[in-house]
PADOMI-323024 format. One line per field, with one value per residue (C-alpha): residue number from 1; residue in three letters; x, y, z. Coordinates in Angstrom, 3 decimals, m for minus. Layout:
<sites>
num	NUM;... .
residu	ALA;... .
px	X;... .
py	Y;... .
pz	Z;... .
</sites>
This chain:
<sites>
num	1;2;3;4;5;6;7;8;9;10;11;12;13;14;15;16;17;18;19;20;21;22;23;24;25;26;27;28;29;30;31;32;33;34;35;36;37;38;39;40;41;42;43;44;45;46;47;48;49;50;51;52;53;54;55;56;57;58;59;60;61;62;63;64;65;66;67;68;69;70;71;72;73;74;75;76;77;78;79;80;81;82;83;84;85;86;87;88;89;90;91;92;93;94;95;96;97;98;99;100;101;102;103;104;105;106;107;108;109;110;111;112;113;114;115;116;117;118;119;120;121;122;123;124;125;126;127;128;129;130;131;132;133;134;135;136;137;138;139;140;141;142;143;144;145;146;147;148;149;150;151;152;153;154;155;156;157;158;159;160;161;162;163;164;165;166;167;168;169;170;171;172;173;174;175;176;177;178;179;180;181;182;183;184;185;186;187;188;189;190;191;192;193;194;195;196;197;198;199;200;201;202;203;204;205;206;207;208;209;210;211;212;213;214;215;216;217;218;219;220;221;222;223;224;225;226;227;228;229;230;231;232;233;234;235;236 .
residu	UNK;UNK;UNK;UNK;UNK;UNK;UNK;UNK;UNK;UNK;UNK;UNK;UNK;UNK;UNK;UNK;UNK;UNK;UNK;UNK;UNK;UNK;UNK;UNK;UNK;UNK;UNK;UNK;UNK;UNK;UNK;UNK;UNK;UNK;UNK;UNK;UNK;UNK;UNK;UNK;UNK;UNK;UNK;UNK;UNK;UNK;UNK;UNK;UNK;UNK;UNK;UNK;UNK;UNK;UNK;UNK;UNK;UNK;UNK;UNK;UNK;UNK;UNK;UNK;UNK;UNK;UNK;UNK;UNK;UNK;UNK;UNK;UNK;UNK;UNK;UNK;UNK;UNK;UNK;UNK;UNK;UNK;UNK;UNK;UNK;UNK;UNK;UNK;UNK;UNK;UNK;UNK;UNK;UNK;UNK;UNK;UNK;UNK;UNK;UNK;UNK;UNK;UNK;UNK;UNK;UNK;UNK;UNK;UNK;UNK;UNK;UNK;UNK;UNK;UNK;UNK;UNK;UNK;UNK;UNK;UNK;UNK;UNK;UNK;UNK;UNK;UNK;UNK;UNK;UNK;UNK;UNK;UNK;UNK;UNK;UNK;UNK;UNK;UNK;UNK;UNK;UNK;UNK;UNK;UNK;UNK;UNK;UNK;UNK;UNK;UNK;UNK;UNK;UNK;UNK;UNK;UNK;UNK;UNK;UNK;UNK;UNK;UNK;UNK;UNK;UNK;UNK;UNK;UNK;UNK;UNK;UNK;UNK;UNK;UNK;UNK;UNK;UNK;UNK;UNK;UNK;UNK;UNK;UNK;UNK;UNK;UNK;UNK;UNK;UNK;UNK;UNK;UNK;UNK;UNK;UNK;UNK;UNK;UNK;UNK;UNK;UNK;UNK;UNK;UNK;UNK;UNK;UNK;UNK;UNK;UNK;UNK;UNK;UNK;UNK;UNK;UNK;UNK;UNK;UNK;UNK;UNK;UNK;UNK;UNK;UNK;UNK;UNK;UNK;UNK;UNK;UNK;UNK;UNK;UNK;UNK .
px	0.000;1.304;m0.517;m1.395;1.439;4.307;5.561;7.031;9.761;10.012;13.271;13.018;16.054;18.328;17.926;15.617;12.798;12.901;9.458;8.175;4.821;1.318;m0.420;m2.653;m2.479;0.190;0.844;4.265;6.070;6.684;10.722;11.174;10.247;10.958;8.518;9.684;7.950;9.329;7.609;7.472;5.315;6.821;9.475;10.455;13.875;14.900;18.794;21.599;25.271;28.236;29.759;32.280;31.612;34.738;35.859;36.349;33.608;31.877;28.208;25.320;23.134;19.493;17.592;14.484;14.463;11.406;11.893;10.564;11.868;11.036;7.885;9.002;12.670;12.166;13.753;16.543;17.258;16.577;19.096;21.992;21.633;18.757;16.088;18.880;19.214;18.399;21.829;24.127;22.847;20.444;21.943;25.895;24.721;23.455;25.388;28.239;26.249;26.046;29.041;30.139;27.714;28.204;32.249;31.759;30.238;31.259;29.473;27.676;26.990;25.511;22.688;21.694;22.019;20.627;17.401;20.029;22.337;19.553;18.334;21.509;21.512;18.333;19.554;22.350;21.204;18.620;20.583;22.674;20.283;18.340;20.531;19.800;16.387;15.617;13.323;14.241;11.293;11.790;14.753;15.090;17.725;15.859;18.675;21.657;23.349;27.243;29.464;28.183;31.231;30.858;27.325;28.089;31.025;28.314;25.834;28.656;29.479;25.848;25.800;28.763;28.046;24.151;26.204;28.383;25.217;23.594;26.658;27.039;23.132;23.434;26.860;24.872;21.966;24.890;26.185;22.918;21.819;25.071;24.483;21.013;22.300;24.904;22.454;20.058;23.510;25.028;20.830;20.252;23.848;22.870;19.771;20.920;23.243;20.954;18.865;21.750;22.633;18.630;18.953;22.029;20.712;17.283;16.649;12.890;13.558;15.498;11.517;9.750;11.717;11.016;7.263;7.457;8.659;6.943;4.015;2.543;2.831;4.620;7.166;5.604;8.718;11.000;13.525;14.736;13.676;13.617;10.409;9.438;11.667;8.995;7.783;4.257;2.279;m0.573;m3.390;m5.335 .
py	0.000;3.257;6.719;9.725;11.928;8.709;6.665;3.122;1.579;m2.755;m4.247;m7.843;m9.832;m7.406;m5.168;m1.790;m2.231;1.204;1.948;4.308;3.328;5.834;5.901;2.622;m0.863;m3.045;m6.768;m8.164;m11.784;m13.125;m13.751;m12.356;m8.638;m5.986;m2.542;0.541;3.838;7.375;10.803;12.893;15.876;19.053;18.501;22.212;22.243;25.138;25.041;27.417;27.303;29.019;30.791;33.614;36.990;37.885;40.325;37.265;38.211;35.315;34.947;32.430;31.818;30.706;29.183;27.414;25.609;23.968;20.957;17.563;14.461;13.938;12.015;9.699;9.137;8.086;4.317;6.333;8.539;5.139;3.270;5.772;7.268;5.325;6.939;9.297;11.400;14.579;13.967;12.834;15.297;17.591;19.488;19.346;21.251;23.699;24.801;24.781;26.303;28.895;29.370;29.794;32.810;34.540;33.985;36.839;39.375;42.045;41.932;45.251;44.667;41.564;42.873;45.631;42.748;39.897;39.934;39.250;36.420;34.827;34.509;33.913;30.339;29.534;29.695;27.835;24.898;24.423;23.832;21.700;19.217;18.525;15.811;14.126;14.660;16.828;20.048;23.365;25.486;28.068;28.591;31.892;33.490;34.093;35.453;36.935;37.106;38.617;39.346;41.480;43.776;43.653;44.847;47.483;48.539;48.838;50.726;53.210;53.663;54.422;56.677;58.881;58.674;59.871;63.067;63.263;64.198;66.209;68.322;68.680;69.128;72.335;73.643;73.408;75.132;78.191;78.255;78.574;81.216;83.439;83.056;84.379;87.318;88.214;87.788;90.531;92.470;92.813;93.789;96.107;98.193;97.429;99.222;102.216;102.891;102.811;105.348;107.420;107.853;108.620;111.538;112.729;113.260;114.514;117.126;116.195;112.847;114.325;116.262;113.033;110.869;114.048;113.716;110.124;110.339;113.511;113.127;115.539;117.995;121.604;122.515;124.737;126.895;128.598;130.739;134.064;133.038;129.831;128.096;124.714;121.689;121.418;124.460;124.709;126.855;127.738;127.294;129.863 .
pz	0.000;m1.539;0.885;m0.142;m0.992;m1.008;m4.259;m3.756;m4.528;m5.030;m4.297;m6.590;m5.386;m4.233;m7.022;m6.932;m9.974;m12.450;m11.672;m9.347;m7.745;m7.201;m4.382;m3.796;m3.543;m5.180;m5.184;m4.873;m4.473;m0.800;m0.091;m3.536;m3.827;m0.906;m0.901;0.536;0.314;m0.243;0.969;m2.089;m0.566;0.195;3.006;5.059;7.142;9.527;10.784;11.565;10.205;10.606;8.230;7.548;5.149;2.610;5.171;7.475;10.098;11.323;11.185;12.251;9.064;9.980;6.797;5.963;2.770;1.051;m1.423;m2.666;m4.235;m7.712;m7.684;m10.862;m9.557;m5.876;m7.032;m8.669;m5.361;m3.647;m5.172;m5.532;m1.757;0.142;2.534;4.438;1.216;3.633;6.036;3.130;m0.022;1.043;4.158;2.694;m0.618;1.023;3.523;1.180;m1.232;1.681;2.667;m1.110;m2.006;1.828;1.344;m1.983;0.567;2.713;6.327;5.866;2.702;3.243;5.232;2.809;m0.284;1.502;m1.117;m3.674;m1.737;m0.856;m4.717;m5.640;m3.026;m4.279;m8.092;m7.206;m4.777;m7.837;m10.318;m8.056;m6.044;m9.714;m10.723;m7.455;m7.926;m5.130;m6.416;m4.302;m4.093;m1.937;0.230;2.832;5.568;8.339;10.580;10.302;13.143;13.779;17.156;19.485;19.080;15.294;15.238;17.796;15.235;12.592;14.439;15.807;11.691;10.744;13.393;12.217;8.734;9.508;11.539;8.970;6.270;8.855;8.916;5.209;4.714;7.183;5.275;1.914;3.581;4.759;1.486;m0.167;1.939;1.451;m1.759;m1.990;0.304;m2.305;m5.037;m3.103;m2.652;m6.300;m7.476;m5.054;m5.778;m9.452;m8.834;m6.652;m9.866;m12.319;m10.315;m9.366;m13.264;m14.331;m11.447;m12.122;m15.800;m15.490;m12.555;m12.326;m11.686;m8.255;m7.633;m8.035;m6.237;m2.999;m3.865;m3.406;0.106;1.516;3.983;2.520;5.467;4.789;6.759;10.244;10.205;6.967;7.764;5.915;2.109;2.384;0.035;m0.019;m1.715;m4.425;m6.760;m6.917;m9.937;m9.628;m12.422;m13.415 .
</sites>
């Protein structure tokens, strides 16, 4: 008998049969034929492993991978590894397929690619495990985990380097604003020119520009001949 999510395997005389059997019922020969069944659902495994980044800082890896065995080449995984596949295949690939991709990265680095180191495992234990027909589907870091001292080292960094554009932010900010001040500066003289050289050649200008800032009050008190800064005619 063959369950639900299984596929069997018939041993005739020492020798595994190249068929892989469905779930159900199926008859064999007494002292002649041995039946062993394989789990061919989706299997998940959680561990941890050690491993060390390219700047040789050490770091716990903890993963979760998903995979099955081939449904139609259980006798073939059978009869080239047995049942143990997991302990003699399955967990050595991976953790030197691991340690491979995590040996190309910095430690820092790592954590802001780990997205992409983790794609690049999957890619990789893929097109690995396939000839031993084992079929990766999913595979994740869940932790990454370094020495206390390195990840205080780390967060000391970000720190200065987050100081370090606060500080440049506010310089730009100075700079900008002596700028705008010298801007305002060179128009304004610009402008006190200009107006300077239209007074200096037209004398009514200099009357206008009074007219525009008197209060319109007369002065209370002349002295000797004295007449008010603008001339005023009379209409008649």
């Amino acid at each position: 008998m063959v369950g639900p999510g299984e596929r069997g395997i018939k041993v005739r005389l020492g020798q595994v049969q190249m068929t892989s059997y469905e779930e159900g019922l199926h008859m064999i020969v007494p002292f002649i034929d041995k039946f062993r069944t394989m789990d061919v659902k989706t299997q998940r495994n959680t561990k941890t492993t050690a491993v060390y980044t390219k700047d040789i800082q050490q770091t716990r890896i903890t993963y979760v991978i998903n995979y099955n065995v081939e449904p139609g080449n259980v006798n073939k995984l059978f009869q080239t590894v047995g049942l143990d596949y997991e302990a003699k295949i399955l967990i050595p690939v991976v953790e030197g397929t691991i340690k491979d991709i995590i040996g190309k990265w910095n430690a820092q680095d790592l954590i802001a690619n780990r997205e992409k180191a983790t794609g690049d495992i999957l890619f990789k234990l893929q097109e690995q495990l396939k000839d031993n027909y084992l079929v990766v589907t999913d595979f994740q870091m869940t932790e990454i985990n370094y020495s206390d001292v390195f990840e205080k080292a780390i967060e000391s960094k970000v720190t200065a380097e987050q100081e370090a554009l606060k500080a440049k932010n506010k310089t730009v900010q100075v700079q900008e604003e002596a700028r705008q001040k010298v801007i305002a500066a060179e128009a304004e003289a610009r402008s006190m020119a200009i107006r300077a050289q239209a007074l200096s050649q037209n004398k009514s200008l200099v009357q206008y520009e009074a007219v525009q800032k008197w209060d319109g009050k007369m002065p209370q008190y002349m002295l000797g001949n004295s007449v008010p800064f603008i001339n005023v005619t009379a209409s008649k």
